[in-house]
VEXDREN-2710 file (C-alpha; in Angstrom, 1 decimal):
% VEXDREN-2710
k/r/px/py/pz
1/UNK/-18.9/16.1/-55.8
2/UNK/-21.0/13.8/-58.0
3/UNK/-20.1/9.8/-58.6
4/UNK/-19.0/11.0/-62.0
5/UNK/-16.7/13.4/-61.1
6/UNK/-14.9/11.0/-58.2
7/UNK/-14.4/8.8/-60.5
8/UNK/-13.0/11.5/-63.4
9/UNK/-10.5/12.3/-60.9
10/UNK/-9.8/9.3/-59.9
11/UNK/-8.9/8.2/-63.3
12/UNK/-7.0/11.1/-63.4
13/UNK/-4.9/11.6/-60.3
14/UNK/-4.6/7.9/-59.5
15/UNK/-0.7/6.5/-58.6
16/UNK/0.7/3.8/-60.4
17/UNK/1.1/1.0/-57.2
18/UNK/4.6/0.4/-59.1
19/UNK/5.6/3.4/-58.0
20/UNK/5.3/3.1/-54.4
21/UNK/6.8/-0.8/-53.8
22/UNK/4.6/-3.3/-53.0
23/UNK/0.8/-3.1/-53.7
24/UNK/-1.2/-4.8/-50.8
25/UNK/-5.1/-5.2/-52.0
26/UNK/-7.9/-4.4/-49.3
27/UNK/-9.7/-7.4/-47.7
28/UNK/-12.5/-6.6/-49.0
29/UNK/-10.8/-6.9/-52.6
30/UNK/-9.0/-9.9/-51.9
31/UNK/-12.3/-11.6/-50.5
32/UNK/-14.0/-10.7/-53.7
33/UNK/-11.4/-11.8/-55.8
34/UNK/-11.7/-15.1/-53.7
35/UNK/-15.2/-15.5/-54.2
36/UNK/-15.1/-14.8/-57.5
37/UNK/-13.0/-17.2/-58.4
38/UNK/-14.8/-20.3/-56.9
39/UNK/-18.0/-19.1/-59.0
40/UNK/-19.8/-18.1/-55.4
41/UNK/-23.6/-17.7/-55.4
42/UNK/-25.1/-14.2/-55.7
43/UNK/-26.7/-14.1/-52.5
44/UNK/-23.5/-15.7/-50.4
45/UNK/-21.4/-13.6/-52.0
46/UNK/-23.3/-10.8/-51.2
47/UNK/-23.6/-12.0/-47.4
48/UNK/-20.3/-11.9/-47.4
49/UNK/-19.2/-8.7/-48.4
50/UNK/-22.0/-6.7/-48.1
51/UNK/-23.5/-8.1/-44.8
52/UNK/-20.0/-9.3/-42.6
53/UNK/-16.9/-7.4/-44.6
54/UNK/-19.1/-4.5/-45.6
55/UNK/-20.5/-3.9/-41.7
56/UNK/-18.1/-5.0/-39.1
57/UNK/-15.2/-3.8/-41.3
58/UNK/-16.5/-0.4/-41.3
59/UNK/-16.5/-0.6/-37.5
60/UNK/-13.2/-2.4/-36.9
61/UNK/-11.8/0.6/-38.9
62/UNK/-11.8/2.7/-36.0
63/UNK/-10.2/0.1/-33.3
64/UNK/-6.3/2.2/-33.6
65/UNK/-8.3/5.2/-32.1
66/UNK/-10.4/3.8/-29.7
67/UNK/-7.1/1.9/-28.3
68/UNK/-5.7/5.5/-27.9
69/UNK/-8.6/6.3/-26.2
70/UNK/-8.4/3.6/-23.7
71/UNK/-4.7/3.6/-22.9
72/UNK/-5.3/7.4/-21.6
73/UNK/-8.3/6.5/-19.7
74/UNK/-6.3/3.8/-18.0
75/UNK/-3.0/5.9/-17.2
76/UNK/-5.5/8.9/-15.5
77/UNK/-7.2/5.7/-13.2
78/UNK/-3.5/4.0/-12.3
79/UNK/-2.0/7.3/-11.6
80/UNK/-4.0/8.6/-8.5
81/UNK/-5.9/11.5/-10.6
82/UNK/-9.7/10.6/-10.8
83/UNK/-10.0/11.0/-6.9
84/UNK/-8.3/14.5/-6.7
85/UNK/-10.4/15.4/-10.1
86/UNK/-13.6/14.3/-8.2
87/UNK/-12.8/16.8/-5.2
88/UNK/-12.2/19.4/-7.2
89/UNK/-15.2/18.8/-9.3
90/UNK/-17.4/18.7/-6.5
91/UNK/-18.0/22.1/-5.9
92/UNK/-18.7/22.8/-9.2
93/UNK/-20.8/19.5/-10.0
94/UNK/-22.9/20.9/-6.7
95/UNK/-24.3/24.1/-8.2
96/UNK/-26.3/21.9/-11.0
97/UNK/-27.3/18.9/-8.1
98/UNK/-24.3/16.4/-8.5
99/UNK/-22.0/14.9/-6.3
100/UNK/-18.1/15.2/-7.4
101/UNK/-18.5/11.6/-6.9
102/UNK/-20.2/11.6/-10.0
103/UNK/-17.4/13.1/-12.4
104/UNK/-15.8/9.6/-11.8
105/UNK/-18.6/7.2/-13.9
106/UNK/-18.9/10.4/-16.4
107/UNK/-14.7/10.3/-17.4
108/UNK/-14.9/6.5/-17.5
109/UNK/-18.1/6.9/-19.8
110/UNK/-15.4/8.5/-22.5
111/UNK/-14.4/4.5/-22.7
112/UNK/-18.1/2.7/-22.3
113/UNK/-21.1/3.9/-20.6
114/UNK/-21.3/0.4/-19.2
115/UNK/-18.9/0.3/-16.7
116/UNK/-19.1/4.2/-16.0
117/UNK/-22.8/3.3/-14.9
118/UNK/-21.8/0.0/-12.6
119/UNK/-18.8/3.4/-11.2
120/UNK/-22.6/4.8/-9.8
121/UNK/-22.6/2.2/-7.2
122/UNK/-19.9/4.6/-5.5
123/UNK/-22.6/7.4/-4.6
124/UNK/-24.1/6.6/-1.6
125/UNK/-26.7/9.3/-1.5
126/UNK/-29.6/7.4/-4.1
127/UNK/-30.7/10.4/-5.5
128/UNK/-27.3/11.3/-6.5
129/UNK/-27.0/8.1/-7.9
130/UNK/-30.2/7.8/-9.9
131/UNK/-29.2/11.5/-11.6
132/UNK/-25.9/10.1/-12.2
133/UNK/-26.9/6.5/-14.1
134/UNK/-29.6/8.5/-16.5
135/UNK/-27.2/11.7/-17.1
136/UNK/-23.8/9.5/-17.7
137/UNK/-24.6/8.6/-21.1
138/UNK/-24.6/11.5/-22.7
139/UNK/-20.9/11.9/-22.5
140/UNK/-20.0/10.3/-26.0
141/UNK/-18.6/6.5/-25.3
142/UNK/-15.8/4.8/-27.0
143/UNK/-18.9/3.1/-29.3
144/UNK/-20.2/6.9/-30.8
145/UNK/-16.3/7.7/-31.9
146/UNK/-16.9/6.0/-35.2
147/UNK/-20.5/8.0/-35.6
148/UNK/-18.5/11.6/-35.1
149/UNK/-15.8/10.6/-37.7
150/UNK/-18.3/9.3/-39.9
151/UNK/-20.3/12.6/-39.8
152/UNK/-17.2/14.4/-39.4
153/UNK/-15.3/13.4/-42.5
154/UNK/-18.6/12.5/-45.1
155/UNK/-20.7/15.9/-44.4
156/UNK/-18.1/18.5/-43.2
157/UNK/-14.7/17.5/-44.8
158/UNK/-13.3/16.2/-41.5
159/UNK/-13.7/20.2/-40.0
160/UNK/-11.4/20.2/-36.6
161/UNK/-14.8/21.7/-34.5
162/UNK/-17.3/18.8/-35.2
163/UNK/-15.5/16.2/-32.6
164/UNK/-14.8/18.9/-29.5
165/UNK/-18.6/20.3/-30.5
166/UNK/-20.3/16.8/-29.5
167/UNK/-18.0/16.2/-26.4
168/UNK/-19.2/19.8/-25.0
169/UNK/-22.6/19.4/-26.1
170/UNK/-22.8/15.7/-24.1
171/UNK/-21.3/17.8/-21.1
172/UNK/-23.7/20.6/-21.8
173/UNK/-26.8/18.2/-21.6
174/UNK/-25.5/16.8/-17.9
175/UNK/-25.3/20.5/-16.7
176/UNK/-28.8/20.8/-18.0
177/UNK/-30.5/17.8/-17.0
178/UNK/-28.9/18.4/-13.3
179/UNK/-30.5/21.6/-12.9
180/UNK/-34.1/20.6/-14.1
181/UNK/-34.2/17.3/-12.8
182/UNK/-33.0/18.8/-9.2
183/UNK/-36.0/21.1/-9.2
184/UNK/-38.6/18.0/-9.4
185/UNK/-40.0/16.4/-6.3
186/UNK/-38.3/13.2/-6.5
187/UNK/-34.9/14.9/-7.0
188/UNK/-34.9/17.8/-4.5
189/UNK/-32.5/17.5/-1.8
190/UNK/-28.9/18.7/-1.4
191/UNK/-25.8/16.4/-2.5
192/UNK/-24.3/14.3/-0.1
193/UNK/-21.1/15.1/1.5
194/UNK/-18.0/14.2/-0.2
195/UNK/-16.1/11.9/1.6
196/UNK/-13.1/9.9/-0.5
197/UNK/-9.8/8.3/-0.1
198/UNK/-7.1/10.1/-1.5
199/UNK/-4.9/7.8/-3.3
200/UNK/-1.1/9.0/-3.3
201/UNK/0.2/9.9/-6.5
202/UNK/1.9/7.2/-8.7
203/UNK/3.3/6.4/-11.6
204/UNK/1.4/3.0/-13.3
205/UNK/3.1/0.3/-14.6
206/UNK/3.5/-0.3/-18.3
207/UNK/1.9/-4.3/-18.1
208/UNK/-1.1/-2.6/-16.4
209/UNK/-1.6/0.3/-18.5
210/UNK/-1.5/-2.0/-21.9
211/UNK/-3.4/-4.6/-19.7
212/UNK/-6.6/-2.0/-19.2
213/UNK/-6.4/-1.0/-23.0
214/UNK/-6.0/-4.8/-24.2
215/UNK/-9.1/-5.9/-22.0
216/UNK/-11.4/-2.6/-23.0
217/UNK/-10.3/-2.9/-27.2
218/UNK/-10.8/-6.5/-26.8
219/UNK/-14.2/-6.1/-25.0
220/UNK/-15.1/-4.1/-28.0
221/UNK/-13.6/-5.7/-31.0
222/UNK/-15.8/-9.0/-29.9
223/UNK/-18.8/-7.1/-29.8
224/UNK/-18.0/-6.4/-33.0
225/UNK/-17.4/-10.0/-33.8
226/UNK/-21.0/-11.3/-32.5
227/UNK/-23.9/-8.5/-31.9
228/UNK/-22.6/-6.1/-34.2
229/UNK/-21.7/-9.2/-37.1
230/UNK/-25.4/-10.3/-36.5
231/UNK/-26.8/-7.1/-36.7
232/UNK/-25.0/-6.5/-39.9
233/UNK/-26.2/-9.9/-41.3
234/UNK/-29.8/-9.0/-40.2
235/UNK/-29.5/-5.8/-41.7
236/UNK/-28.1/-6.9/-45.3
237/UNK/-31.3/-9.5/-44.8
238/UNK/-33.9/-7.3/-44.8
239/UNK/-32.5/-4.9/-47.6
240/UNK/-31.7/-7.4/-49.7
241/UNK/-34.9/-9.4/-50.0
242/UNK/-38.3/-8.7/-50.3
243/UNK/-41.4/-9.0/-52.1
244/UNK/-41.6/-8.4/-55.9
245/UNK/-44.5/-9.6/-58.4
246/UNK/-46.1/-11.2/-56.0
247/UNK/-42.9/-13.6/-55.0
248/UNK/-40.3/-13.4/-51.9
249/UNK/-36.5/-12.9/-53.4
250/UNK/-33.8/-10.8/-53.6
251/UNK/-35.2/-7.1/-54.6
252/UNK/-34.0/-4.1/-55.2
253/UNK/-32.9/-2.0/-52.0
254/UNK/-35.8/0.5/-52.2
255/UNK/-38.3/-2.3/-52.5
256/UNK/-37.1/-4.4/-49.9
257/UNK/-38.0/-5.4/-46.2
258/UNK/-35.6/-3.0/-44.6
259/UNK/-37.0/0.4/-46.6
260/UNK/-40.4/-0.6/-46.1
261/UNK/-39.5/-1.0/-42.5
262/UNK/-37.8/2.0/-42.4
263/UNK/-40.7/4.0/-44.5
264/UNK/-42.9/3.4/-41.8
265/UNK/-41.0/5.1/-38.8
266/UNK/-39.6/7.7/-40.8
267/UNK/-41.9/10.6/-40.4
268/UNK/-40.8/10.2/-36.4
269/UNK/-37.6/11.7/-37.3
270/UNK/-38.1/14.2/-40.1
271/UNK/-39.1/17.2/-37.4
272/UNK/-35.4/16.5/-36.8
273/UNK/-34.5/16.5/-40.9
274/UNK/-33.4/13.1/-42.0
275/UNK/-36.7/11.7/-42.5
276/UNK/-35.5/9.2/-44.8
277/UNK/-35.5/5.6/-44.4
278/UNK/-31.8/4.9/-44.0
279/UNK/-31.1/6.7/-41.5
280/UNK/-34.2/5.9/-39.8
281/UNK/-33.2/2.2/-39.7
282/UNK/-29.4/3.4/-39.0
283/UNK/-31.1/5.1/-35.6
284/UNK/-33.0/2.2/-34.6
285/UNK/-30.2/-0.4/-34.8
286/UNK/-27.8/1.7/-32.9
287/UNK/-30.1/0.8/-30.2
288/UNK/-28.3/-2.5/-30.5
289/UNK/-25.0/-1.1/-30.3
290/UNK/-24.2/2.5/-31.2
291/UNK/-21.4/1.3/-33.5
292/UNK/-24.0/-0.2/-35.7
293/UNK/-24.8/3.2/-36.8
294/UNK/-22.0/3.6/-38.7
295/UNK/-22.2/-0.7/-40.2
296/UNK/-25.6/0.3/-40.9
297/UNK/-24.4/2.8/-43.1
298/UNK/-21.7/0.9/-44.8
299/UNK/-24.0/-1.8/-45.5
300/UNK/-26.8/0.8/-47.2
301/UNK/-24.5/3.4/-48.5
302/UNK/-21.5/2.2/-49.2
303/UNK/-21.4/-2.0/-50.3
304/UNK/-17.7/-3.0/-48.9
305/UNK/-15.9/-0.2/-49.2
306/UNK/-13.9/0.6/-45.7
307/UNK/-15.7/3.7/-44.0
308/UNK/-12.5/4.8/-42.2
309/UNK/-9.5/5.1/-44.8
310/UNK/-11.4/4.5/-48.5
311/UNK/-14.8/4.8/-47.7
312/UNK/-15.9/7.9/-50.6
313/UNK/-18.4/5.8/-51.7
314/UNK/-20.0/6.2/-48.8
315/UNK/-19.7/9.6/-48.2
316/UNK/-20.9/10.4/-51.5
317/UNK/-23.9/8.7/-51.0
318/UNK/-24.5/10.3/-47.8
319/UNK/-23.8/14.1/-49.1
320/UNK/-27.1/13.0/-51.5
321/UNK/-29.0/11.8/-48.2
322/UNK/-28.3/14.3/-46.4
323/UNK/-27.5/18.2/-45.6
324/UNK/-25.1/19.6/-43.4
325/UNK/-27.8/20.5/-40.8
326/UNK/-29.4/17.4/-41.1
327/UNK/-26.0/15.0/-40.4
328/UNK/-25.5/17.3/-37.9
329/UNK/-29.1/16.8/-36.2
330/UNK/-28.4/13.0/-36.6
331/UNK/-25.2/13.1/-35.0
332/UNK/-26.9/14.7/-31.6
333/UNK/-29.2/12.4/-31.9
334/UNK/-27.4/9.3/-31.4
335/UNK/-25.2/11.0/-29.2
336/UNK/-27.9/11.9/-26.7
337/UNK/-30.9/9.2/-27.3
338/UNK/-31.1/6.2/-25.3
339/UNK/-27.7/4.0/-24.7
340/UNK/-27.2/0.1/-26.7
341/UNK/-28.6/-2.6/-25.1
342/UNK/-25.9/-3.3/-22.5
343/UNK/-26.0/0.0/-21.0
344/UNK/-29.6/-0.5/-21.1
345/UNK/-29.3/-3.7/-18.9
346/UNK/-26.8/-1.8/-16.7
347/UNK/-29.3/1.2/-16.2
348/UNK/-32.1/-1.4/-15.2
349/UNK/-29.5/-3.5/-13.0
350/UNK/-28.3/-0.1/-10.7
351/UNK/-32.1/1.2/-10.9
352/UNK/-33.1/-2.4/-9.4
353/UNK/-36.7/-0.9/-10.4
354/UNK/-38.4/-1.2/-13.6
355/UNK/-40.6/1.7/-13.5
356/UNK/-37.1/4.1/-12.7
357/UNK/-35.5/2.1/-15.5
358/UNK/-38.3/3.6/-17.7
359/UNK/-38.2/6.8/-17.1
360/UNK/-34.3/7.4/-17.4
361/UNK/-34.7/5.9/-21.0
362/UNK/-37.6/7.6/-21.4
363/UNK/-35.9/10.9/-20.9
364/UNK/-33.1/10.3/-22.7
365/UNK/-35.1/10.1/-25.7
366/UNK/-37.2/13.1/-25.0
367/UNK/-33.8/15.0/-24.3
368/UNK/-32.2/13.9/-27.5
369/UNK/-35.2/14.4/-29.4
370/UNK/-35.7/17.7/-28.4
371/UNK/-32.5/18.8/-28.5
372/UNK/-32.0/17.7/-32.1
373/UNK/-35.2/19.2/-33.0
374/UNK/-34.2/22.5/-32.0
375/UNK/-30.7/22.9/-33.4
376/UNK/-32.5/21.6/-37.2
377/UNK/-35.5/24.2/-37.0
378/UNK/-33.4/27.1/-35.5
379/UNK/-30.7/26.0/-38.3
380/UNK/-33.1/25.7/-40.7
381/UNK/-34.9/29.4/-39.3
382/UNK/-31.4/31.5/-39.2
383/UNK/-30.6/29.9/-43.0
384/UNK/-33.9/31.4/-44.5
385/UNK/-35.2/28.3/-45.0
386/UNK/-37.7/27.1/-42.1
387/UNK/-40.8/26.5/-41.9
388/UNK/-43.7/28.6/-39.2
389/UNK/-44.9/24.7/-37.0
390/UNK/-41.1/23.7/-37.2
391/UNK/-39.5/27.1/-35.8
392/UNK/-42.8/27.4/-33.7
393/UNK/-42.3/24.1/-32.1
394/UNK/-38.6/24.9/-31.4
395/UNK/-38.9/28.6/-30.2
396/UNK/-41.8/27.0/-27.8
397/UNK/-39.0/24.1/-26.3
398/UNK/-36.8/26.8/-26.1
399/UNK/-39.0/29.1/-23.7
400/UNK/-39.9/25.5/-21.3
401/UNK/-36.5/24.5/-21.2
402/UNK/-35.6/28.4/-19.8
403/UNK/-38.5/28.0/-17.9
404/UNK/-37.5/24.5/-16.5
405/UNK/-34.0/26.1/-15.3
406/UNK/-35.2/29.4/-13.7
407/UNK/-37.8/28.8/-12.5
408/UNK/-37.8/28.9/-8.4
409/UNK/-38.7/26.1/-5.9
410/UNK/-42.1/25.7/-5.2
411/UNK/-43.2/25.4/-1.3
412/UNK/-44.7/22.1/-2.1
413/UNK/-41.3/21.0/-3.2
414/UNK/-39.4/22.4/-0.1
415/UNK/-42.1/20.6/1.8
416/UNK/-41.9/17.5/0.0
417/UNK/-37.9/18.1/0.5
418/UNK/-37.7/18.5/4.3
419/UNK/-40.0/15.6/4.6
420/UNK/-37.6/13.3/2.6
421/UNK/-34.3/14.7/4.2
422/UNK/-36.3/14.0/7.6
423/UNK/-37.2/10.1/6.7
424/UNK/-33.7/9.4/5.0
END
């Protein structure tokens, strides 16, 4: 659907407010109106709405889910259930290397990948531990809900599969990475025995339960508040202004800081098929904090239109970005690449070493990136519409990652093994 036809049918199909009671305006129209009527400069105005209404609103959007999210999280904690989950688990987290122990910081990574790495501290075993913190975040976090309903709603008309698809492929990736990772030298060795308190079964209180869920939404809606309001501000900076006729000033959005920025790194990602600039930038900044994904888009794509309830602006502009395949590629992406800043710090605080801190992140890119790669060119391949260097590249990571699987221990390892088992 073009911008023409939206709004053709909008002009159409659109309710009289009368009919329905009382019309309440968005904030975002009530701050304009505002604005507008004390004769606001350009530039502030556009700050405004654009850079703080247009960005954090679009994130704050999705709170009412994530406080779902949270209050379930908190009830499966209170109740007595995560221990007898991580017994059971642990036979079946010890064919691909893990400890049941480790199940633990991968549920509470559903809320924030944070704390669920800080939950590693539990494993007592250090190799255990080590594949725990860098495998952890790929179980999508509270902060990559808004990406998958983004995705989910703009470029697939909110299909029911998109959602369970990224929660399995996250769990998919841990499987994974246990197996190869345990068939390197530094992370041969057997699990450590599973030794936990069994909590007897209870029900939680009500002030508890809505006390966890009030301090985990709160956590988040201040993030939103300060890095992610900054980061929006930053980001309606540089793609407001730039340089035009030889002056500095407020430019067009393809001519300014932000696309030239984003021009630059761009080819890194179009392997992968959004090779554009937007989403470039939108990658980067979720570095920050993954829910700036989705403010980076609001703030490019959409102006201050809500992303959550009224956001077809948006998602109009993104269905002219990008493909199907391609949102879908971006969505693995971010779901797999490495975690915002404060899980960052987390992973480096655990590790205690930089060099370990390094490589986890390290991988975690590598992983995402290949795995992204791979589902666009094989897409691309099985639609008729690939290219030989793209489907050769992914064929090839296909045939290393079966190799990294199968393939058997090597004596060296078992050596290198019984040597470690023998010092520890």
């Amino acid at each position: 659907m073009t911008y023409a036809d939206y709004e053709q049918a909008s002009a159409i199909n659109e309710p009289d407010p009368a009919d329905y009671g009382v019309w309440v305006p968005g904030i975002p129209v009530l701050v304009s109106g505002w604005l507008e009527s004390i004769n606001c400069a350009e530039w502030l105005s556009g700050l405004i709405l654009n850079g703080i209404v247009g960005g954090v609103g679009a994130v704050l959007g999705f709170v009412p889910q994530m406080f779902v999210l949270f209050l379930f999280l908190a009830f499966l904690e209170s109740c007595g259930y995560m221990a007898r989950v991580a017994f059971v688990m642990d036979r079946i987290f010890r064919r691909f290397g893990l400890s049941g122990k480790s199940f633990i910081p991968m549920l509470i990574g559903l809320g924030c990948s944070v704390p669920a790495i800080m939950a590693s501290r539990t494993i007592e075993n250090e190799r255990d531990r080590r594949m725990t913190i860098m495998t952890t975040s790929f179980i999508p976090c509270g902060a990559k809900l808004p990406i998958i309903a983004l995705i989910a709603g703009a470029l697939f008309g909110g299909a029911w599969w998109v959602a369970p698809s990224a929660y399995f492929i996250g769990i998919l990736a841990i499987v994974l990475s246990g197996i190869i990772l345990k068939k390197t030298s530094v992370f041969s060795g057997k699990p450590a025995p599973f030794v936990m308190e069994m909590p007897a079964y209870h029900w939680p209180t009500i002030s508890n339960l809505f006390y966890s869920m009030w301090e985990r939404g709160w956590s988040f809606i201040k993030k939103a508040g300060t890095v992610i309001m900054l980061a929006t501000i930053l980001i309606w900076f540089l793609s407001t202004f730039g340089f035009a006729d030889g002056s500095f000033g407020m430019v067009d959005m393809e001519s300014s800081l932000l696309a030239a920025l984003g021009n630059s790194l761009a080819w890194i990602f179009t392997p992968l098929g959004f090779g554009n600039w937007q989403a470039a930038v939108a990658a980067i900044t979720g570095l920050i904090a993954k829910e700036n994904v989705v403010g980076t888009f609001g703030v490019l794509y959409g102006g201050f239109e809500e992303v959550a309830e009224n956001g077809w602006q948006i998602w109009v502009n993104m269905q002219a970005t990008f493909t199907p395949l391609a949102a879908y590629s971006f969505l693995i992406f971010n779901l797999l690449c490495a975690p915002c800043f404060a899980a960052m710090g987390a992973i480096k605080r655990e590790m205690n070493n930089a060099k370990w801190t390094l490589f986890a992140i390290g991988y975690q890119c590598l992983f995402a990136y290949s795995v992204s790669l791979v589902i666009y060119q094989l897409g691309m391949l099985f639609t008729g519409d690939g290219n030989i260097i793209g489907s050769a590249v992914a064929i090839a990571l296909v045939i290393f990652g079966c190799y990294m699987l199968f393939r058997k221990e090597t004596p060296t390892k078992k050596l290198f093994r019984k040597a470690a088992q023998a010092k520890a």
